[in-house]
N, C-alpha and C positions, 0 to 999 in steps of 0.2 A: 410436627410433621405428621401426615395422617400416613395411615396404609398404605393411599392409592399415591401421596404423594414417595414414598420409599421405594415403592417397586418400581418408581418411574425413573428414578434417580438410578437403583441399581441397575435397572437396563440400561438408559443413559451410559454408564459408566460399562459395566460390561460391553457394550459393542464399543466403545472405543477402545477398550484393551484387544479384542478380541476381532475384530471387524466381520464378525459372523452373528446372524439371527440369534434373539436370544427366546428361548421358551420357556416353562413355568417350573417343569423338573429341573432342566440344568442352573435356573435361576434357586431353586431351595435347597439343592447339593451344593452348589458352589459359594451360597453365604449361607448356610444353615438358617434360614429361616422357620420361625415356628408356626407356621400355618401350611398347610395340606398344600399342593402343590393343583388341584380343583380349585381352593379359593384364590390362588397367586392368577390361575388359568381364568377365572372371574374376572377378578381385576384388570389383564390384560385386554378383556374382551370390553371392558369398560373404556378403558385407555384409549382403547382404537374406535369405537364409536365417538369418542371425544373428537378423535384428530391427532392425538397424542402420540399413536404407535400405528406402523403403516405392515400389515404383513408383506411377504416376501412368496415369489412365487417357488421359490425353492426349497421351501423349508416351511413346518408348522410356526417356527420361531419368529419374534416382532422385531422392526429396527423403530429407530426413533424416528418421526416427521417433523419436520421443519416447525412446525408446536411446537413439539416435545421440546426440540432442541431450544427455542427461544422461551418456554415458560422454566427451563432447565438452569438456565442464564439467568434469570429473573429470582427465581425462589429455591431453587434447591441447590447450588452451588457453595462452595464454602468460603472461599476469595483467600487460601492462604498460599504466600510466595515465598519458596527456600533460601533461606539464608545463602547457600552456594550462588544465585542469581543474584541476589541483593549484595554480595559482595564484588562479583563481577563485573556490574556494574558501575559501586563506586569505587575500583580498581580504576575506570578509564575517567573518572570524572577527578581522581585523585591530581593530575596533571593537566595545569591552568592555563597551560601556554598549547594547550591546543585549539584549532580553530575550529569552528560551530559544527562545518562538515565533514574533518572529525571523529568529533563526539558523538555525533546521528552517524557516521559509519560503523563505527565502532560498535554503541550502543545497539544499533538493527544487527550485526553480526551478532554478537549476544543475544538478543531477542531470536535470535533465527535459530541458532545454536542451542537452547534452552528449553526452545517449544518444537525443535526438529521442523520445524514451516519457514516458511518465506515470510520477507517485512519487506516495508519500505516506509517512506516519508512523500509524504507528497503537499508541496509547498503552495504558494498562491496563484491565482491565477492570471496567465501569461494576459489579460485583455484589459488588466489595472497596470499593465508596465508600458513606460513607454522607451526607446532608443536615446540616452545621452550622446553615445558617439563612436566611430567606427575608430581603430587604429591599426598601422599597418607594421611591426616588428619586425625587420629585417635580419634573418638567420646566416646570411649568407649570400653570393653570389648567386645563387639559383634556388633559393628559398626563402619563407617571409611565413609570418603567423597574422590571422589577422584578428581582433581582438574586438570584441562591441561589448558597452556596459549599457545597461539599464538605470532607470532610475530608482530601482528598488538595488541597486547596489548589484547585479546579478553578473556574470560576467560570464560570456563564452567565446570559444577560440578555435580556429581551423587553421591546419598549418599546409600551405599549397606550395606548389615546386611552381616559379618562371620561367617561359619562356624564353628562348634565347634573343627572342626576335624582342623582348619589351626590355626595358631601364626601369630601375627601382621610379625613378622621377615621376615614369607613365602609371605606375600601382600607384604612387602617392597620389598623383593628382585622379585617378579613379574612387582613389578612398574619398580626397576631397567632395568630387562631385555630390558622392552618396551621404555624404555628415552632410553636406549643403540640403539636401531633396530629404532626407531622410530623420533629422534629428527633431524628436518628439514627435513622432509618430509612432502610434501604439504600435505594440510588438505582431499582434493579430492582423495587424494590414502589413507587414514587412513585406513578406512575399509578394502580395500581390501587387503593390506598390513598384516593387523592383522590376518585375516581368514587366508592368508597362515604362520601365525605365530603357529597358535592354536596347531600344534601337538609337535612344539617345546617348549613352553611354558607349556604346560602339561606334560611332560618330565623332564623340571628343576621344578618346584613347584607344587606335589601332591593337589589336591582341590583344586585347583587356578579359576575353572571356573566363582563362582560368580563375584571373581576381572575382569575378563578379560568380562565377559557379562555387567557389570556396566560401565567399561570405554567404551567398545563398546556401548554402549548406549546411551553417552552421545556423544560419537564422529557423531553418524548415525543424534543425534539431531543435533550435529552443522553442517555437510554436507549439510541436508535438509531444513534446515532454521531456519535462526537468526530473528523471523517476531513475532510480537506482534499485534495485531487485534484489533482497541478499536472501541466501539461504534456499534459492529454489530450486536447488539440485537435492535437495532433502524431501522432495516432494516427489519425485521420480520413481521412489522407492515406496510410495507409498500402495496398499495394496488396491487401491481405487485406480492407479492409473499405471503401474504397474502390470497389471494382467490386462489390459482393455488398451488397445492402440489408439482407439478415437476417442478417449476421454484425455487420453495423453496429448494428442493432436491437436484436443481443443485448448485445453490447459496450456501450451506451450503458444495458441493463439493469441490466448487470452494477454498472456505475463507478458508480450510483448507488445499491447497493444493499450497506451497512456489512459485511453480515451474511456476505452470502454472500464478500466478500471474507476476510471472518477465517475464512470454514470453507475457501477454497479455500488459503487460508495454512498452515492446519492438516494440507493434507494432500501438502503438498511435500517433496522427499526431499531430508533432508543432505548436506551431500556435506564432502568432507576440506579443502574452501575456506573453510569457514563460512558458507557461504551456501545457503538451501533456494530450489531450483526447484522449482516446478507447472507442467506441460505440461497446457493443458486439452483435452477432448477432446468431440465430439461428442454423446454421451450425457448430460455434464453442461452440454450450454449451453456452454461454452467452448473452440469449436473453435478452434484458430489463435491463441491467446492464451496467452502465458506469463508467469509471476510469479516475480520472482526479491528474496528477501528474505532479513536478515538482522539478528540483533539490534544493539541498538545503547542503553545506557544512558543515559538525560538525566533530568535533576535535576525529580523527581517522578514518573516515567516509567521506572524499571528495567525492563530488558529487553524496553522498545517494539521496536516491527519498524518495517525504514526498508525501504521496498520501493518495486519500478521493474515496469511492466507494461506488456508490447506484446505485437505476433503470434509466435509461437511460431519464427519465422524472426530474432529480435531477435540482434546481433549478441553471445553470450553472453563473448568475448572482454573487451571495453568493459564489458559491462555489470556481469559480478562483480567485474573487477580495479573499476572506477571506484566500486563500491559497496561494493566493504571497503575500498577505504581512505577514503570516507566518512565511514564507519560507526567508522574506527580513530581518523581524525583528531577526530571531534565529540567521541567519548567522553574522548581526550584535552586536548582543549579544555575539556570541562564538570568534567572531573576536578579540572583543577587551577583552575578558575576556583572552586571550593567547596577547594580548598585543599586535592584531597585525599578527602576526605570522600568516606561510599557518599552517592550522589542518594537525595534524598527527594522524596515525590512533590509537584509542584505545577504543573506543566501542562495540556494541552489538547490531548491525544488519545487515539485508543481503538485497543485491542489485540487479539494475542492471544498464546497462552501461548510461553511462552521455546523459543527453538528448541534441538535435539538439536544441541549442538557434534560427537557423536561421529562418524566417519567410516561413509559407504557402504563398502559390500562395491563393488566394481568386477565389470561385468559382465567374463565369459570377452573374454579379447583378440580382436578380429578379423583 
């Protein structure tokens, strides 16, 4: 590792302890290094004509730039994961009779827990499924769930209250209509599919609307995302959005919003780890925030993305080594728990497309 490469690693690493600018003195008091704090002040001033280190209007001190941070990932990281996480993990994989979703709750609660940031899973895409069939579970006199699988095994439910005015008979044959008009049609035309259904469907069954507004409900829910969010109240507290109402504002848009997390997935760079960073920035809405994912096979779910999200300051050490071997451990777990076999799909999450295993180019050495 050269010079320019150690001072870059130690600021790296100091402004994630510290989430304040780091300068040349506090950088050679704080690790005793043995060169002048003029030559460390050199190399800084290198750093940043790179792209490397971006100064700060508040302070002589440098933070890291979205460079920094992805050449940081690339080469100077160390990839070592605590024994405390590696066993908490196979603590929940110890117990066989659990089911897939689960083990990904479970395991993203761990991940969340470990690296203090938010995770999730985000499984295939809703426009390769199509509708097996609606069913209608009757809970009661004035209660009923209604239940649609996919053909990737998917399964979601809405539980809606009857009117007094309809008979279980008028839901069933509602249901009917819709398994009739509706089965094997992909999941991405559900909706719109149904709205041009509505005047026919109120025609054959008087009061039908709550049925038809409940499964519509639940369909717009699986359109929009199949996504589960752990650990984002850990982010709250972070000092990025913490002291700043509108980064918090954004952030709290962001996590709730499917869509734009698989396009910000999509546009993360590989790196020779196997794992794709996104540094967000400013212009899109995602200042201060970074996403770090990677693929990860489960049985019904090839090639889901297991992904961890914090401020762009997140400690990238922890978070790639702690999320490949996740990501290594699960697949081998689900491998051989199907004996073997490629996963076929039957889960409950939403995607996006398989990440570039091949390597980055590495920026010019600093």
């Amino acid at each position: 590792m050269t010079r320019r490469d150690e001072i870059l690693k130690l600021i790296v690493e100091h402004f994630i302890k510290t989430a304040e600018p780091v300068g040349s003195k506090n950088l050679q008091e704080v690790y005793h290094l043995d060169v002048s704090s003029a030559t460390i002040r050199n190399e800084m001033n290198a750093l940043e004509q790179d792209g490397f280190l971006e100064k700060t209007h508040t302070s002589s001190g440098r933070v890291p730039s979205e460079k920094g941070y992805q050449y940081y990932v690339e080469n100077l990281r160390s990839g070592f994961v605590d024994q405390n996480t590696k066993n908490a993990l196979q603590t929940v994989l110890q117990e066989k009779s659990k089911s897939v979703e689960e083990v990904m709750q479970e395991s993203c609660e761990i991940l969340s827990h470990m690296t203090n940031l938010a995770s999730c899973v985000l499984g295939k895409n809703v426009d390769e499924e199509r509708l097996v069939s609606i069913q209608i579970i009757p809970l009661g006199e004035s209660t009923a769930t209604a239940v649609f699988v996919t053909d990737k095994g998917y399964v979601e439910n809405k539980t809606f209250m009857i009117d007094k005015s309809m008979k279980v008979d008028d839901v069933v044959k509602s249901v009917k209509l819709l398994n009739d008009r509706l089965s094997g049609t992909p999941i991405s035309q559900i909706v719109g599919k149904m709205e041009a259904m509505r005047p026919a469907l109120t025609d054959y069954v008087v009061g039908q609307a709550l049925v038809y507004d409940a499964i519509m409900a639940a369909f717009a829910k699986f359109a929009t995302g199949r996504m589960e969010m752990y650990g984002k109240e850990a982010l709250y507290n972070q000092p990025e959005y913490a002291n700043d109402a509108l980064k918090l504002r954004e952030l709290l848009s962001f996590l709730d919003n499917p869509d734009e997390l698989k396009k910000a997935l999509m546009e993360g760079k590989p790196t020779s780890a196997g794992v794709s960073v996104h540094i967000g920035n400013k212009t899109e809405g995602l200042q201060d925030l970074a996403i770090v994912s990677t693929e990860i096979n489960l049985p019904g779910e090839p090639s889901a993305t297991l992904t961890v999200l914090g401020p762009s300051r997140m400690d990238y050490d922890k978070v790639v080594a702690t999320l490949k071997y996740f990501a290594q451990t699960l697949d081998q777990y689900f491998a051989e728990a199907m004996g073997g076999e490629k996963c076929q799909p039957t889960t409950k999450q939403k995607s996006k497309k398989a990440l570039d295993k091949g390597p980055t180019k590495n920026p010019r050495n600093p």
